[in-house]
N, C-alpha and C positions, 0 to 999 in steps of 0.2 A: 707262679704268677709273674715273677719279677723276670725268669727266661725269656715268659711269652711276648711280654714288653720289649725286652732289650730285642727279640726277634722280628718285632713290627718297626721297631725304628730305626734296625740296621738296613730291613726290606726297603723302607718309603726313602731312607736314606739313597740306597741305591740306583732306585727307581728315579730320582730327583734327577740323578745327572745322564739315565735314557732318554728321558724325556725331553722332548725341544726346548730351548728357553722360554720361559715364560713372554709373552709379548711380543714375540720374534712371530711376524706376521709377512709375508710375502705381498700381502695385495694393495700395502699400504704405499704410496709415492714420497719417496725423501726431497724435500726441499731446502735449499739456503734460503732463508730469509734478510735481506739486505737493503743497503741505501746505498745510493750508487746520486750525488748530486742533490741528496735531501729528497730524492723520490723513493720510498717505498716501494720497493720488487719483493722478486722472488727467482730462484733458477732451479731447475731438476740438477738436483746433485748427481743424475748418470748422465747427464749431458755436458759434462765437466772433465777436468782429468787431474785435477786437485784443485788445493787452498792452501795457502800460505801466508804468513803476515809479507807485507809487500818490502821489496831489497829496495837497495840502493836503486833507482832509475838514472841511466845517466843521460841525458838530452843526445839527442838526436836529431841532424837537420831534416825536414820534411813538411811537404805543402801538405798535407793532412792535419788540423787541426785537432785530431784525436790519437792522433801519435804522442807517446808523453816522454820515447825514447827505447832504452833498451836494459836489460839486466841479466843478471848470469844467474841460473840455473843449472844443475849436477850438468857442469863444465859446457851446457850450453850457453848460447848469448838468445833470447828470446825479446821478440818486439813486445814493449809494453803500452796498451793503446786504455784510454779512458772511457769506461764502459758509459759515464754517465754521457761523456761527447758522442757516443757509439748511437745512445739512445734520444739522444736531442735534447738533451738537459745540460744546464750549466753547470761544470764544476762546481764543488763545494768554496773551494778556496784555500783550503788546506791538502796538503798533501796527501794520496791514497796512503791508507792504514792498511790492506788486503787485496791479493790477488788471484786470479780464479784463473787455473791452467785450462786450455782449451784447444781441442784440433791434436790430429794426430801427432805425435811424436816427432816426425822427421818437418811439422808445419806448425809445429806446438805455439803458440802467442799466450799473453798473459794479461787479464781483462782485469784493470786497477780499478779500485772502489772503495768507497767512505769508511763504512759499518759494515760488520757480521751482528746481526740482530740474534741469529742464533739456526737451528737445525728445527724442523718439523717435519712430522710424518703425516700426512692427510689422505685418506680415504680416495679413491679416482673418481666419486660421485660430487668431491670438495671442489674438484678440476671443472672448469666450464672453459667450452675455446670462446676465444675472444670476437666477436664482429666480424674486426676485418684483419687481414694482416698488414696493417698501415707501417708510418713510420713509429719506429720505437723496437720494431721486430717484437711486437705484444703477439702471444700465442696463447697463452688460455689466463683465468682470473682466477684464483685462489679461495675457495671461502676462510679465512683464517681467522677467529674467535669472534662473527661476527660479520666482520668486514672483508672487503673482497680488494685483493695485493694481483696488483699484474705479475704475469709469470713472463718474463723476457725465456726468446729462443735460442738458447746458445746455437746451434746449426744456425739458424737467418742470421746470427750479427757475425758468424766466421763467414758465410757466403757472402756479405755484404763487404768484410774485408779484402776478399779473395778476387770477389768480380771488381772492385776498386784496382788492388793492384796490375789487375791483369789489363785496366784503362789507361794507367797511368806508361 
């Protein structure tokens, strides 16, 4: 009796690590949940190219008021622009805590911001697109425990930067 045991728990033992991990769901959309200027967002975490608590910024002269200057990254120097100025909000006042890497590698910027509220995974039916695509580059609304967090476009606020420089 006592074989046939140790031979069912060595089997489901086994079985545990074929198996996919528990909860590991593909259909689900990762987001960052953040404040960027005391507003409540949200960003697609595959619309990103990390996260990191935010370096050194060191100032930078430039007529853009959302330029906050520049920093070094694995032996790059990357522009660090203010996502809350990006999105028409007024800095916090305090210095960004976190920044969110964006744009191809060889165009890579770094989008400084308040808070990391934390990670969530929501359902694509939680996703609604937004109205319009106004200023703020708002691209869909969140339903998150209730309440609805705008989801900022990383693609429209790097296109917003890109057609900026290429005016200037």
């Amino acid at each position: 009796m006592l074989e046939g045991t140790v031979e069912a728990l060595r089997a489901a033992f086994d079985a545990a690590f074929a198996a996919p991990p528990a909860g590991a769901r593909r259909d689900l959309v990762p987001l960052l949940v953040i404040r960027a200027g005391g507003e409540a967002i949200a960003v697609r975490v595959l619309e990103t190219a990390g996260l990191l608590p935010a370096r050194l910024i060191v100032p930078a002269p430039s007529r853009r008021p959302e330029v906050l200057g520049v920093c070094g990254h694995r032996g790059a120097v990357l522009p660090v622009f203010s996502l809350a100025r990006l999105l028409g909000v007024a800095d916090g006042g305090e210095p960004p805590r976190w920044m969110l890497l964006a744009g191809r590698e060889e165009e890579r910027v770094a989008l400084a911001f308040d808070v990391l509220d934390g990670h969530v995974l929501v359902a694509p039916s939680a996703l609604q697109r937004a109205a319009g695509q106004g200023p703020g580059h708002l691209a869909e609304i969140a339903e998150l425990g209730g309440a609805g967090r705008p989801v900022v476009s990383i693609p429209s606020v790097l296109r917003a930067i890109t057609e900026h420089r290429r005016g200037e």
